[in-house]
Every structure is written in C-alpha cells, then in structure tokens.
N, C-alpha and C positions, 0 to 999 in steps of 0.2 A: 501506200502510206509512207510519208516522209523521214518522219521521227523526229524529234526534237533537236534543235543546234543555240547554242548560245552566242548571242549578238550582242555589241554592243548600241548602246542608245543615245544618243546624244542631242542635244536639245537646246536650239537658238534661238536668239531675240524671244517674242512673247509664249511661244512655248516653253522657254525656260520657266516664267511665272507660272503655269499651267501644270507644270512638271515638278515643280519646285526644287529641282535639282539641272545638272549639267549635262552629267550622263548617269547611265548604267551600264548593267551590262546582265541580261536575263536570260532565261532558255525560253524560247517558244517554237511553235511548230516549223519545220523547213518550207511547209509554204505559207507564200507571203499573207494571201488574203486571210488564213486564217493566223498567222503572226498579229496581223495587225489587229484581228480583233481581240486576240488575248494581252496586246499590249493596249489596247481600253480598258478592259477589264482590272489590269494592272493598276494602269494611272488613275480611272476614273473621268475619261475626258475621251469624248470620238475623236479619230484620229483616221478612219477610214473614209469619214465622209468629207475631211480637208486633202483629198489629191485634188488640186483645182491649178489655175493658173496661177495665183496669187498665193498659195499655202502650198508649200511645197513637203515631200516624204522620200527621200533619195538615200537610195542603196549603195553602198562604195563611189557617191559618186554619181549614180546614174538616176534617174525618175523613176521611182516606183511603176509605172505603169507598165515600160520596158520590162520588168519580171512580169511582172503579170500578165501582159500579150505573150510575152516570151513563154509562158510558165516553166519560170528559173526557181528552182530553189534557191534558199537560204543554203547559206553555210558554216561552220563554226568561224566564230571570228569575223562576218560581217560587221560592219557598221549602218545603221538606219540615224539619219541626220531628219530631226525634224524643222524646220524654218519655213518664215514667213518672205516671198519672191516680192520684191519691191520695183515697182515698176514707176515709168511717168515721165515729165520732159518739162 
C-alpha cells in the first residue's frame, strides 16, 4: 500500500472547460492508476481513458504512461498537467 500524497492539478486548453478551473491541488492514492481514477470521481469526467496520442496526462513533465510501466509512485508535491497534444503540418 502506497498511502496518500497530495498533488497538484493543473488543467490546459479544453480540459480547463471540463475542469472548470486551472488547478488544484488534492490528495489521492501514490499510485497513479488508481490517482487517476479518484481524480474522475473528483471532477466527474474520465480522464484515465484520454492517455492517447492526442490527449495528453504528464507527471512533472513526463507521460503518464512512463509511471505506469515504470510503477513510480506519486509524491507529495507532484504536478499532473492535463492537455490536449496538437499535432498536423
């Protein structure tokens, strides 16, 4: 068992609308997969089923998917950026 760490939340482009705010900053579980599903429950809006190419969920920075192969916990003071990856030519 992990235990709880609080993160902050931050939330770009049309996840801001989604989120109705900019950030936060919550406690949820140190691991991620079940972090994210408590920050659904939270917001009211899936957020585990946008890791894609085009929707992105980055830890400090890095892909969310990186903890998750990695299984890295969370830690107090992380940042989770949720944004929409814009691609094209």
């Amino acid at each position: 068992m992990n235990g709880k760490v609080s993160v902050q939340l931050q939330f770009l482009g049309s996840f801001r609308d989604l989120a109705g705010k900019k950030h936060d900053i919550v406690e949820v579980d140190a691991d991620v997969t079940k972090a994210l599903l408590e920050i659904e429950q939270m917001l009211g809006f899936h957020c585990s089923n946008r890791i894609s190419e085009t929707e992105g969920i980055f830890i400090n920075g890095r892909h969310v998917c990186f903890f998750i192969e990695q299984n890295k916990p969370l830690k107090d003071g992380d940042t989770i950026t949720f944004l929409h990856l814009v691609g094209g030519g």
